[in-house]
NULOMAR-245195 format. One line per field, with one value per atom (N, C-alpha, C, CB): residue number from 1; residue in one letter; atom name; x, y, z negated. Coordinates in steps of 0.02 Angstrom, whole numbers. Last residue first. Glycine has a CB too. Example, Ala and Ser with C-alpha at 12.3 -4.5 7.8 and 13.67 -1.06 7.14 Angstrom:
residues 2
nr = c(2,2,2,2,1,1,1,1) .
rest = c(S,S,S,S,A,A,A,A) .
atom = c(N,CA,C,CB,N,CA,C,CB) .
px = c(642,684,645,704,660,615,660,565) .
py = c(-112,-53,2,-30,-284,-225,-165,-224) .
pz = c(-354,-357,-394,-286,-390,-390,-390,-452) .
//
This chain:
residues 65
nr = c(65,65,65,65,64,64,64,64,63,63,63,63,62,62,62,62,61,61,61,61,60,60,60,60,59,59,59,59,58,58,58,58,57,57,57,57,56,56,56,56,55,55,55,55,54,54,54,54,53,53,53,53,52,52,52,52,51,51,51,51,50,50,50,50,49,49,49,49,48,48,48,48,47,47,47,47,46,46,46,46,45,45,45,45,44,44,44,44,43,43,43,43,42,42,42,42,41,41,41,41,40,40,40,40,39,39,39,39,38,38,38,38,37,37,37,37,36,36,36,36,35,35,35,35,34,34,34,34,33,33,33,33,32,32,32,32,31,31,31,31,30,30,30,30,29,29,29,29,28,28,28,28,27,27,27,27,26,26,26,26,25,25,25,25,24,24,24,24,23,23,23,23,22,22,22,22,21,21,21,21,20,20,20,20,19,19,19,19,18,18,18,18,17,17,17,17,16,16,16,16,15,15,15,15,14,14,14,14,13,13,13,13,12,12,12,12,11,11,11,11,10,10,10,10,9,9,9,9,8,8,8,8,7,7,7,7,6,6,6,6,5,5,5,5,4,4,4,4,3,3,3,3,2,2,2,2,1,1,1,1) .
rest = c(X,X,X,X,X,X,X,X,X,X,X,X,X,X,X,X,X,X,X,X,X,X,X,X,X,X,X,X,X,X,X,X,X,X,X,X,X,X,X,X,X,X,X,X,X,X,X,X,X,X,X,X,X,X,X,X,X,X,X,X,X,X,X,X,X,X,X,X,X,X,X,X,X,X,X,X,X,X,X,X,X,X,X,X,X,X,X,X,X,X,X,X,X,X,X,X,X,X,X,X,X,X,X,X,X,X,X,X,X,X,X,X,X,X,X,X,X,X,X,X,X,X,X,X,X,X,X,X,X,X,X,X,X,X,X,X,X,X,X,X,X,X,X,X,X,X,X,X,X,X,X,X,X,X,X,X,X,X,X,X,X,X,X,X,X,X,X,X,X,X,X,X,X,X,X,X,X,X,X,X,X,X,X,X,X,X,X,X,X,X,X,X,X,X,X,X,X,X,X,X,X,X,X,X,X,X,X,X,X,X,X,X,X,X,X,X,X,X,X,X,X,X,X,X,X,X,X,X,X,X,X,X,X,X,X,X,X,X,X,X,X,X,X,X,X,X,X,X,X,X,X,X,X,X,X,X,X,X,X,X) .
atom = c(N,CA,C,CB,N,CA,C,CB,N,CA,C,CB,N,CA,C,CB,N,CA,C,CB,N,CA,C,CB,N,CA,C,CB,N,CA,C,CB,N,CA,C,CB,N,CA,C,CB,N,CA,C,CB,N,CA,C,CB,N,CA,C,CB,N,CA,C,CB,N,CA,C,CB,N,CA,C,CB,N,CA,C,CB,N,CA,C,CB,N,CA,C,CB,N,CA,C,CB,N,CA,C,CB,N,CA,C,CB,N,CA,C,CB,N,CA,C,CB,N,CA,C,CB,N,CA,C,CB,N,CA,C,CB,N,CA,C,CB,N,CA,C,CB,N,CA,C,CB,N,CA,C,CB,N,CA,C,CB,N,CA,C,CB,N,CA,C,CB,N,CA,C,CB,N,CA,C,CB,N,CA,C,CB,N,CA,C,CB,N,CA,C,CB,N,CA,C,CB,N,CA,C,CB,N,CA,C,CB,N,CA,C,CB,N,CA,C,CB,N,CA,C,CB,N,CA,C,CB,N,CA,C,CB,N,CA,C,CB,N,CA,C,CB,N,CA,C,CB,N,CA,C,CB,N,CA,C,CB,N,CA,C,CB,N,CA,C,CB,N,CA,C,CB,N,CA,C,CB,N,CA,C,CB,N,CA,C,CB,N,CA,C,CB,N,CA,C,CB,N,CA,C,CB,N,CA,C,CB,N,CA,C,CB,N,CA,C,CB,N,CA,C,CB) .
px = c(2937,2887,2906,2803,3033,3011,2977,2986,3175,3119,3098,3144,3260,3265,3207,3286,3371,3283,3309,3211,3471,3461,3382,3521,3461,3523,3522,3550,3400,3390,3458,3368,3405,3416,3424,3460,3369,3289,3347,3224,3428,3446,3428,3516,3413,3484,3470,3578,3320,3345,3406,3276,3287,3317,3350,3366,3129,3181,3226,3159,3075,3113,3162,3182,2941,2997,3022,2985,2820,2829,2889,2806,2702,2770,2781,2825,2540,2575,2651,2541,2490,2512,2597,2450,2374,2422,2484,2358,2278,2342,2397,2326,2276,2239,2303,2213,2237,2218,2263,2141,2199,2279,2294,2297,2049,2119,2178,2128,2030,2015,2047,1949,2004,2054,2053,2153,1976,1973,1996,1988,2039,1962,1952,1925,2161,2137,2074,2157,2178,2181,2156,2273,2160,2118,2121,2144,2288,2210,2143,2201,2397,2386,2310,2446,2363,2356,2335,2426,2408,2337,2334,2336,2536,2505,2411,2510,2584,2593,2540,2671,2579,2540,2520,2619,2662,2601,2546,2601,2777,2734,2690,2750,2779,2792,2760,2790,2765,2828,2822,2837,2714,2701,2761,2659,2645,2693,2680,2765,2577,2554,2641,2475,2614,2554,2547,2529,2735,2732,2673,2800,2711,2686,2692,2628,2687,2788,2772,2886,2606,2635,2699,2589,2549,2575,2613,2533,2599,2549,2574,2490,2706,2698,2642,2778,2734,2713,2706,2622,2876,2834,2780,2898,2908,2914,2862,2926,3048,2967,2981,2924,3172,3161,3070,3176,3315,3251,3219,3200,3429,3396,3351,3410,3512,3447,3418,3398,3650,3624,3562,3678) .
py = c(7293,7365,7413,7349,7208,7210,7258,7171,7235,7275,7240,7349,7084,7150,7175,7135,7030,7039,7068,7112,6868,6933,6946,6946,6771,6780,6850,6718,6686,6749,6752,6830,6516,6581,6626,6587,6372,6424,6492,6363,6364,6328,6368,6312,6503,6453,6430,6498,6637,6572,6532,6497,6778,6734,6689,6768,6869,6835,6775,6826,7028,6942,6915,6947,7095,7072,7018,7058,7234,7165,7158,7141,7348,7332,7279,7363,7432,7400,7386,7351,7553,7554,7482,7567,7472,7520,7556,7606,7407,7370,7411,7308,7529,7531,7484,7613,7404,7436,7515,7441,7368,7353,7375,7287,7383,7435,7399,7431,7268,7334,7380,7353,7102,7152,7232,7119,7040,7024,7069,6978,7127,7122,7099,7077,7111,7169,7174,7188,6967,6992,7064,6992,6988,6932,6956,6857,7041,7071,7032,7035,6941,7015,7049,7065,6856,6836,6900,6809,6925,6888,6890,6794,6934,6994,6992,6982,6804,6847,6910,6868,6773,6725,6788,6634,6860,6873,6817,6862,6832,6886,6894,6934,6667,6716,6767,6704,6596,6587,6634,6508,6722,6670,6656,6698,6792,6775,6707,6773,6932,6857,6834,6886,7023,7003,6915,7063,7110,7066,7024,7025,7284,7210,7153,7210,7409,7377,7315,7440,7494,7510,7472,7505,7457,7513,7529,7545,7254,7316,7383,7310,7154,7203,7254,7250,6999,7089,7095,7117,6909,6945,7001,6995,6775,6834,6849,6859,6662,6681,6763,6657,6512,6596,6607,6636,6441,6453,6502,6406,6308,6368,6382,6389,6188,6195,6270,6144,6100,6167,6174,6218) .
pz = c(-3227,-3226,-3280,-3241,-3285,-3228,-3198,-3222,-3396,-3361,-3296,-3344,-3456,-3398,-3394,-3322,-3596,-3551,-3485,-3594,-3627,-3605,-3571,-3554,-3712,-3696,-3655,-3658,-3855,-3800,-3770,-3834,-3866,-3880,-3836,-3912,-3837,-3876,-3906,-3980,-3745,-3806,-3858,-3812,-3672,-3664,-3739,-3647,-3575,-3651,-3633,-3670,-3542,-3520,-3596,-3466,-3485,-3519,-3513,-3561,-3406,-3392,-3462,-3311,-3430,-3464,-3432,-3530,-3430,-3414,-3419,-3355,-3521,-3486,-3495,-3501,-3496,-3527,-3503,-3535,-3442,-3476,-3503,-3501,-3387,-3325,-3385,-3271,-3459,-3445,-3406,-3404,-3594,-3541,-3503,-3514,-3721,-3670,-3657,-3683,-3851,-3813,-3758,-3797,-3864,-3904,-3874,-4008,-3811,-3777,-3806,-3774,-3791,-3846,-3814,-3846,-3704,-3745,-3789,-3742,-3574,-3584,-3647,-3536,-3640,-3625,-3627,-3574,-3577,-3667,-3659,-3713,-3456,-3496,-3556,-3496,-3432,-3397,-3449,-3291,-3461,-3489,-3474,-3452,-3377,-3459,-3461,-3514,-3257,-3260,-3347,-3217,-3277,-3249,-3291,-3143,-3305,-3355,-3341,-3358,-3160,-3213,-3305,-3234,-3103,-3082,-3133,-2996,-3149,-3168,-3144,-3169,-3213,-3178,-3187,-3128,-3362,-3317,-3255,-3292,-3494,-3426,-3408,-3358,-3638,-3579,-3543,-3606,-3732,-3684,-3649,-3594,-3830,-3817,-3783,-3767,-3927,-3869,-3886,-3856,-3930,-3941,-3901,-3947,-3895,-3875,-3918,-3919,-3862,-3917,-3936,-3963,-3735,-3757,-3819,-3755,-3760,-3750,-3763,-3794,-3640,-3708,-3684,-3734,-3577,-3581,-3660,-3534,-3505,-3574,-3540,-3636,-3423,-3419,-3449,-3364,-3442,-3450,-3439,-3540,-3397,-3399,-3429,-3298,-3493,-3440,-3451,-3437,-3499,-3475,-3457,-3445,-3592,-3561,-3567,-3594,-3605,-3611,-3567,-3591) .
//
């Protein structure tokens, strides 16, 4: 059984956009696509995600922000 975690954002509208293995990696993506993408905007908006896999299946999120 092989576990493991990323953590998502989603743009205002509940898109999942970018993910990273931490949130401060994820934080960064997210800022980058924003500049790249300005309707996904405003990032103070957006919401960050812990996910959790087990054998490429979800097994649970949590709200980080």
């Amino acid at each position: 059984m092989d576990i493991y975690e990323r953590v998502i954002g989603r743009d205002p509208q509940g898109h999942q956009r970018v993910f990273a293995p931490t949130l401060l990696e994820c934080t960064q993506e997210a800022e980058a696509y924003v500049r790249r993408r300005p309707d996904t905007g405003p990032l103070s908006n957006w919401t960050f995600s812990l996910q959790r896999f087990e054998d490429e299946t979800l097994l649970n999120e949590e709200a980080l922000t």
